[in-house]
PAGUPA-240013 format. One record per residue: residue in three letters; x, y, z of N, C-alpha, C, O, CB in turn. Coordinates in steps of 0.001 Angstrom, whole numbers, plus 500000, padded with zeros to 6 digits. Glycine has a CB too. Layout:
% PAGUPA-240013
ALAXYZXYZXYZXYZXYZ...
END
This chain:
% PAGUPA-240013
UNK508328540470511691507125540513510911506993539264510037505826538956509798507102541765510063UNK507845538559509562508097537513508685507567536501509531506475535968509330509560537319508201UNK508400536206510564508032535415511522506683535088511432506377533962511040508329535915512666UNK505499536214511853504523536146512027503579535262510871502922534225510772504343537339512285UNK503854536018510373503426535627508671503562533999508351502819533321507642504651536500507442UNK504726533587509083504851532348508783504128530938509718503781529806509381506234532348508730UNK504127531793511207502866531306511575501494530787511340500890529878511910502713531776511918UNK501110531646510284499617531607509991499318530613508933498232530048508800499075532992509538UNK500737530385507931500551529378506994501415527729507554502432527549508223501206530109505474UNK500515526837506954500386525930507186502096524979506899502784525410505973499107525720506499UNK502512524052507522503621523820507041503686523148505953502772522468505486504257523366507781UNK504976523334505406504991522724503790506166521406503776507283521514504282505600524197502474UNK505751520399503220506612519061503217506023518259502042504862518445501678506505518144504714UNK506492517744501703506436516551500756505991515226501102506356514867502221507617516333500297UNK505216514299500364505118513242501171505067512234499697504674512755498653503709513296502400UNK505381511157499714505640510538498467504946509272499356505056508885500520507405510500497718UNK504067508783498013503375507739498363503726505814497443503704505680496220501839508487498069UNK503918504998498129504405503411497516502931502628497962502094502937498810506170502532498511UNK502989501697497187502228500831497185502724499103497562503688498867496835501720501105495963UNK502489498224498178503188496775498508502333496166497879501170496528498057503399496190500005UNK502601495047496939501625494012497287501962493131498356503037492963498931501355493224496204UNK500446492410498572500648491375499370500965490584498919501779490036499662499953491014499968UNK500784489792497583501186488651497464502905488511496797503480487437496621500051488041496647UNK503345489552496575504802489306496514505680490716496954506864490628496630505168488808494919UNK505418491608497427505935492389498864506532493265497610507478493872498114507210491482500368UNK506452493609496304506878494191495487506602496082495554505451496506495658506347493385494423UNK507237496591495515506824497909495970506584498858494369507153498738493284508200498594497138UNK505630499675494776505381500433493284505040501469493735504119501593494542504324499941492192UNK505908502617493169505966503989493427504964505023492751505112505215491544507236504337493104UNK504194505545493265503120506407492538503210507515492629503764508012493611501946506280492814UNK502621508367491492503238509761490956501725510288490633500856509611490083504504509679489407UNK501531512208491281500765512631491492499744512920489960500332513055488887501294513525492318UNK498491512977490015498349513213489010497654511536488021496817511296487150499762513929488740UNK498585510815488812497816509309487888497017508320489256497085508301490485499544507946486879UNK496400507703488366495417506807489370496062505421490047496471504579489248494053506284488446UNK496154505189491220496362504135491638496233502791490707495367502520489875495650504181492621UNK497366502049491117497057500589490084496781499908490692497231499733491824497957499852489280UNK495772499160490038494884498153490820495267496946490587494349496136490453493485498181490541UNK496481496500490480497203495279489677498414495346490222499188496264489950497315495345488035UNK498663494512490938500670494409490678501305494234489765501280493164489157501438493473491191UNK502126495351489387502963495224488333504038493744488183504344493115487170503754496539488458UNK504441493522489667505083492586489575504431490643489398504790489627488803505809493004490701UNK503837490869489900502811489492489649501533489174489284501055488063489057502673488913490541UNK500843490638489235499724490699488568498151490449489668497019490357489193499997489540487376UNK498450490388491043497674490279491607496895491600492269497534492571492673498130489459492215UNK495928491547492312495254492821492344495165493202494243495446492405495138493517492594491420UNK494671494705494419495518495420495118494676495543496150494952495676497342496075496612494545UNK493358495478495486492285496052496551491745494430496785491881493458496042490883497445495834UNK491122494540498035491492492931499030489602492944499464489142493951500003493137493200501129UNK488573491584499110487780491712499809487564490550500643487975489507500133486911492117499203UNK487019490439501812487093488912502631485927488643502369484970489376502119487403488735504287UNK486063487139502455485173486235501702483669485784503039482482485472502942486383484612501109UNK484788486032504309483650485784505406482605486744505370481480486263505230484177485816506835UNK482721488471505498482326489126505706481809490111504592481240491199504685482926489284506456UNK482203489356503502481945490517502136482029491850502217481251492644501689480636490510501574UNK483464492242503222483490494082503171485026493729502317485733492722502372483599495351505256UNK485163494816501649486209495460501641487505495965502283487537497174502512485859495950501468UNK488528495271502596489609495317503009490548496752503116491362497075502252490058494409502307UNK490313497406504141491136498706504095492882498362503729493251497290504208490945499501505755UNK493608498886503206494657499027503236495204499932504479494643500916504961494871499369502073UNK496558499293504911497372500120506236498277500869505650498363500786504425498205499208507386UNK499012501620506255500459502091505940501221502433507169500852502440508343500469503349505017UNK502557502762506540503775502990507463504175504068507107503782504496506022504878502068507468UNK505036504803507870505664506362507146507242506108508215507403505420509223504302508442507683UNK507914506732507680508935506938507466509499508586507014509358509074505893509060505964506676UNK510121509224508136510580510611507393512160511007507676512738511361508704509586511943507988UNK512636510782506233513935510882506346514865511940506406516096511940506405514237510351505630UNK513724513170506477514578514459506682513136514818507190512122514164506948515504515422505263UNK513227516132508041512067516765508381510479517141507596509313516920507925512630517766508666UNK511261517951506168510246518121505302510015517036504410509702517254503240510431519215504626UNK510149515826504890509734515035503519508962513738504194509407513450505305511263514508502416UNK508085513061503804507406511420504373507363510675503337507144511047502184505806511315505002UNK507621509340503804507880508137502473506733507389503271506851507363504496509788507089502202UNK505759506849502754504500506387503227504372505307502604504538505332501385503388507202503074UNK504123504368503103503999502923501990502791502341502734502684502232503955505585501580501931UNK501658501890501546500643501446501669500502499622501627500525499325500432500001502216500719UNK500407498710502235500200497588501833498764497073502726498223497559503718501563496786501998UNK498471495996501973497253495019502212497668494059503226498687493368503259496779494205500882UNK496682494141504061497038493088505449497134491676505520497395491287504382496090493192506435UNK497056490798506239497085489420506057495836489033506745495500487864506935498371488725506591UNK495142490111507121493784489812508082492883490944508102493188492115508329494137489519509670UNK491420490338507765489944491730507661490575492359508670491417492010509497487909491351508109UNK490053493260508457490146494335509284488691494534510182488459495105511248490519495587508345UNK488017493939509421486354493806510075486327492917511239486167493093512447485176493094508956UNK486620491485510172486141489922511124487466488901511748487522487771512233485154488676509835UNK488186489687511521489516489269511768489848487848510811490669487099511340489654489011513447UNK489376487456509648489186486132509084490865486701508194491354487803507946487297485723508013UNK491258485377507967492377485404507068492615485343505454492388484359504750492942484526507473UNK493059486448505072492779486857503528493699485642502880494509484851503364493369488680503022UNK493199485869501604493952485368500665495026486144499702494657487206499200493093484827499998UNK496129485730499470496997486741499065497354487053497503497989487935496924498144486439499733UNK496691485989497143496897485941495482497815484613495200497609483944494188497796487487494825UNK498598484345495917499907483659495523499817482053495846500709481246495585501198484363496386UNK498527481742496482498462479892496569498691479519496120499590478757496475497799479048496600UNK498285479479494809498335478555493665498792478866492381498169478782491322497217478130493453UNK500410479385492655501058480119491589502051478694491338502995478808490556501882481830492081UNK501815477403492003503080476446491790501829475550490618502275474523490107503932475368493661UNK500726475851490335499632475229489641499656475981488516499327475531487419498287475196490327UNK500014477077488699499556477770487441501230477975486254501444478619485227498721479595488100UNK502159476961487196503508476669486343504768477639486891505771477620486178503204477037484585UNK504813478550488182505347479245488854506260478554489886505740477692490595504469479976489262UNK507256478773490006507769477865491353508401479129492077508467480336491846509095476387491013UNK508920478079493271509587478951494097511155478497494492511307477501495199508700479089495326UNK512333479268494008513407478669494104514284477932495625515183477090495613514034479631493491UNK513813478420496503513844478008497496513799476754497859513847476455499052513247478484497898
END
């Protein structure tokens, strides 16, 4: 009888959601209840992406990952290309050696 019962309801899992930026691959973990940040914490470049050819709005992709059955680790990042016009975004990070930033490399 249990069995049955358990049929009818839907399965239950967890899914925890990250954020990448593009311009420095920094990952930021988000917690239910608060609003997406529209800023990288780590460099300050913002999250949501629009192309300059096509003036749409840049969808974000993701990946998932599930490391036990009931659970998904989902990470969201910004592409390197519209998703519309196929034109090549900008990532935030050109001209971070101008603005007094280097790269140790």
């Amino acid at each position: 009888m249990a069995k049955e019962k358990d049929k009818d309801q839907p399965p239950k899992y967890k899914i925890n959601i990250d954020l990448q930026c593009g311009a420095c691959a920094a990952i930021m973990h988000t917690h239910e209840g608060q609003p997406l940040p529209k800023f990288c914490a780590g460099c300050g470049a913002g999250m949501q992406k629009f192309c300059f050819k096509c003036h749409k709005k840049v969808e974000m992709f993701f990946e998932e990952w599930w490391p036990e059955d009931d659970e998904c680790q989902r990470t969201y990042t910004t592409p390197r290309r519209c998703t519309n016009c196929n034109a090549v975004l900008e990532t935030g990070a050109e001209g971070r050696d101008t603005l007094g930033g280097h790269d140790p490399e």
